[in-house]
N, C-alpha and C positions, 0 to 999 in steps of 0.2 A: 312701711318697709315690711317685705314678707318677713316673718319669724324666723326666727334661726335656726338651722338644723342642724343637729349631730352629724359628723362626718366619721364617727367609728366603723360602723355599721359599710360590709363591703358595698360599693354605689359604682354604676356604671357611668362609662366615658361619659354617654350622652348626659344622664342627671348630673354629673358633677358639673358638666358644660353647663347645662341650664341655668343651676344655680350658682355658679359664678355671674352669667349671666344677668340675674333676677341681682346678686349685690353690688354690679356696677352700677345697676341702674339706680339701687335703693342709692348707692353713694354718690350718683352724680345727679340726681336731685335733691341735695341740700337739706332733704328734709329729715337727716339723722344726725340724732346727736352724736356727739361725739368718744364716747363709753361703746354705744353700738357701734359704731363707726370704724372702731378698735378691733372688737370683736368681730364685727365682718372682715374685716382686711385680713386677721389671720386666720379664721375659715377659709378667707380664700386660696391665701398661700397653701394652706393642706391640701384645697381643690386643684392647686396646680400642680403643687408635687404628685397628687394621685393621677392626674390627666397627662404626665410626662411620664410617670412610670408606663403607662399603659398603653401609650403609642412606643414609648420603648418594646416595650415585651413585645406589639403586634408587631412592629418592624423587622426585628428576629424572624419574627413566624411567615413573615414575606417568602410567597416562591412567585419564579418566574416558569409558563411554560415555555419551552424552546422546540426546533425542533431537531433531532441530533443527525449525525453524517448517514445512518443508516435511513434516515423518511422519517422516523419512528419518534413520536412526542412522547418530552422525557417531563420531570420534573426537576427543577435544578434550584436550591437554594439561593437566596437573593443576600451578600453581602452587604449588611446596612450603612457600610461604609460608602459604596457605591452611589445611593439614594440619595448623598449633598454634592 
């Protein structure tokens, strides 16, 4: 199983993705005890909380361009309610 890593330290979408990634795998090959086992699971829950803040916050920052009654392309904020 890859080592454990700190997750204090700010970490982007993608590496958190990964390394979610790298501890499903560690946990569904069997080959971890149970102590680690522990300890990866709630690493990973931090790697989710951090991977759902952060498509929160980019969904906010979502714009749509359009194009308005005058011809003229605008920029027009994308209500993240809209997006489900």
């Amino acid at each position: 199983m890859p080592e454990e890593k700190k997750t204090d330290a700010p970490v982007s979408f993608e590496a958190a993705l990964k390394r979610l990634e790298e501890i499903v795998e560690a946990m569904e090959s069997g080959e971890t005890d149970l102590d680690k086992m522990i300890g990866a699971f709630e690493e990973g829950q931090r790697l989710v909380a951090l991977c759902n803040a952060k498509l929160n916050e980019v969904t906010k920052k979502i714009e749509k361009l359009t194009r308005g009654d005058d011809g003229n392309t605008q920029v027009v904020e994308v209500d993240p309610s809209d997006l489900r």
